[in-house]
N, C-alpha and C positions, 0 to 999 in steps of 0.2 A: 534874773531869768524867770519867764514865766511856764510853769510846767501843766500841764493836762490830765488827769489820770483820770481815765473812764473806768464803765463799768458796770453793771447790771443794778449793783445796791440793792440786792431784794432779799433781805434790806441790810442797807446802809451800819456798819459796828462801829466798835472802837476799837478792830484792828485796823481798818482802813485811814481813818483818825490819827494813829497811833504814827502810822506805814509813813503818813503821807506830811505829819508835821514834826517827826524823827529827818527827812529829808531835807524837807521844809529850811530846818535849823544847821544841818550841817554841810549844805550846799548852799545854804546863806540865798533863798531864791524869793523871789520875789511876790509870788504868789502861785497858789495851787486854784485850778479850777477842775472842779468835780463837774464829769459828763456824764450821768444817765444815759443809759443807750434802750434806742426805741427796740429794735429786734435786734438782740446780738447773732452775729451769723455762728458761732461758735459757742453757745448756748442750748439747755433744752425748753423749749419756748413752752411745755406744760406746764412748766415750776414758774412763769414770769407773770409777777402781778401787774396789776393795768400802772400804765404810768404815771397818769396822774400820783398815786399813792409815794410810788418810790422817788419821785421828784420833791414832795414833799416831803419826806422822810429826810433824805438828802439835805436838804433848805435848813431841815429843823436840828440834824446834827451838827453844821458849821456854824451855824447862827452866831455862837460866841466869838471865832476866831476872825479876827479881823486879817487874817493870810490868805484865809478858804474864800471861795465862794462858786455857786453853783449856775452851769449853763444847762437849758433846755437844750440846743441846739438840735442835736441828735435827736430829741422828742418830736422836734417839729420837721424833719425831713424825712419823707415818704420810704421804704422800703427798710432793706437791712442799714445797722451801723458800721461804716469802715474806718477806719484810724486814719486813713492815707488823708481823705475826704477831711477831716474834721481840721486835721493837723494845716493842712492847704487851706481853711478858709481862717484858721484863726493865725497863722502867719502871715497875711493879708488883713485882716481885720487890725492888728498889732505891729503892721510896718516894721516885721523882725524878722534878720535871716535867720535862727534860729530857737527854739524852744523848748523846754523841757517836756520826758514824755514818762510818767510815771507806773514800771509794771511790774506786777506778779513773778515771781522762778517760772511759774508755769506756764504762764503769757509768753517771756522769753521763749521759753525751750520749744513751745509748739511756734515760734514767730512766723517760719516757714509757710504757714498753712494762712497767713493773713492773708490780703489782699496786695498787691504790689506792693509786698513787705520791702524791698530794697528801694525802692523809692522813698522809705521815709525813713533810710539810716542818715542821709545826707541835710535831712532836714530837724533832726530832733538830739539831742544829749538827750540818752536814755539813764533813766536812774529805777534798777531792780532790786527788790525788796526779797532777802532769804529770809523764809520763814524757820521753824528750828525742824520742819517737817519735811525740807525741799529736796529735792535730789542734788546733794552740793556736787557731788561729782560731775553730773549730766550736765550742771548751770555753768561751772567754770569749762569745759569744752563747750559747751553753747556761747560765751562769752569770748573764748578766745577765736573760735570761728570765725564769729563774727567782725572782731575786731581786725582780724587779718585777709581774710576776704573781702568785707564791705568796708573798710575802715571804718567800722561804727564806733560812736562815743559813747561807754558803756560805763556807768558808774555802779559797784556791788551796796549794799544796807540791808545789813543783818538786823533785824528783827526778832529779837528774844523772849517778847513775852506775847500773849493774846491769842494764844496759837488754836485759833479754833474759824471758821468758816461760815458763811450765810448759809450752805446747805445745814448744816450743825442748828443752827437758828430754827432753822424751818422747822425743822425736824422737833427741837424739844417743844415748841409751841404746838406743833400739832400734836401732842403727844402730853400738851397740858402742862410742861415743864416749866417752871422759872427762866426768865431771859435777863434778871433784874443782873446790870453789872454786865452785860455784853453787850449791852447797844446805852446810847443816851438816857436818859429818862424821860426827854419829848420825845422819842424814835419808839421807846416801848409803850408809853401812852398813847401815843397815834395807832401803833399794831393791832393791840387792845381795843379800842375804842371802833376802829374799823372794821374788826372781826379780819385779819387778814392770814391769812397762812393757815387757816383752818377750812372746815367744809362750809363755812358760811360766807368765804369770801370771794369778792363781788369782780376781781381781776378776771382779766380773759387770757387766751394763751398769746397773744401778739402784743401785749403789754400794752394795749390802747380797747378803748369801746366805739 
């Protein structure tokens, strides 16, 4: 099975890395594609650097894994990113009734607020990722809801270590902190070199120029 996991990556770590080839391995899947999302609608679009950066960021953290690989897709279509939309053209592109959809506790629990969220339980095996910081209680009623209501395919993957977040990131770099050991070592060479997440950097708020 080929699974999806979008996502802002701004920028891109080795929990995401971590999340999505812990999956990867014990769902036996076929491949993971990483989607950059042009304007997430469920985002704050101040905090989002231009996308060129985070696309490449992205490119430069799977580069080794021959599982990963990274789509624009979402880059190059006009307005916000919806899951419904991306999930529909690459089940089509892949002549597959089904695909994997790779998401956050917190992706789940707010799933509601997507965009014709029930339209895409019928087309995706979902596989969510607990952090050690999640709200387990909230996630397992979030999951059995769902399973009993929509008959979603709902897979749990706990997630034990890396327990930290791109706002986290943002945050010690603007702040002049060490990042060495949380993102790649091409992904904090790029950041660096770009000046990005700092008051020098050249991103605009709609993640494009």
């Amino acid at each position: 099975m080929i699974a999806l996991f979008g996502g802002t990556f701004n920028p891109i770590h080795y929990g995401h890395l971590l999340i999505c080839e812990g999956i990867r391995e014990e769902y036996n899947l076929e491949k993971v594609v990483f989607i950059p999302a042009r304007i997430p609608p469920h985002k704050d679009k101040n905090e989002i650097i231009q996308a060129s950066h985070r696309l490449e960021m992205a490119k430069l953290a799977i580069k080794d894994n021959p599982f990963f690989e990274v789509s624009d897709m979402e880059l190059k279509r006009e307005g916000s990113s919806y899951t419904i939309d991306t999930v529909r053209i690459y089940k089509n592109l892949y002549n597959i009734d089904r695909m994997g959809l790779i998401l956050g506790a917190d992706s789940l629990i707010n799933f509601e607020t997507w965009r014709n969220f029930t339209d895409i339980f019928p087309l995706v095996d979902i596989y969510v990722a607990s952090r050690p910081d999640s709200d387990a209680q909230t996630l397992e009623k979030t999951i059995q809801r769902f399973e009993n209501e929509f008959e979603a395919k709902i897979n749990k993957y706990s997630l034990r270590t890396m327990d930290y977040s791109s706002t986290e990131i943002r945050d010690r770099i603007s702040k002049g902190l060490s990042i060495k050991y949380l993102v790649p070592p091409a992904v904090e060479e790029y950041i660096y070199k770009a000046e990005l997440y700092n008051d020098n950097c050249d991103g605009d708020v709609n993640g494009d120029k």
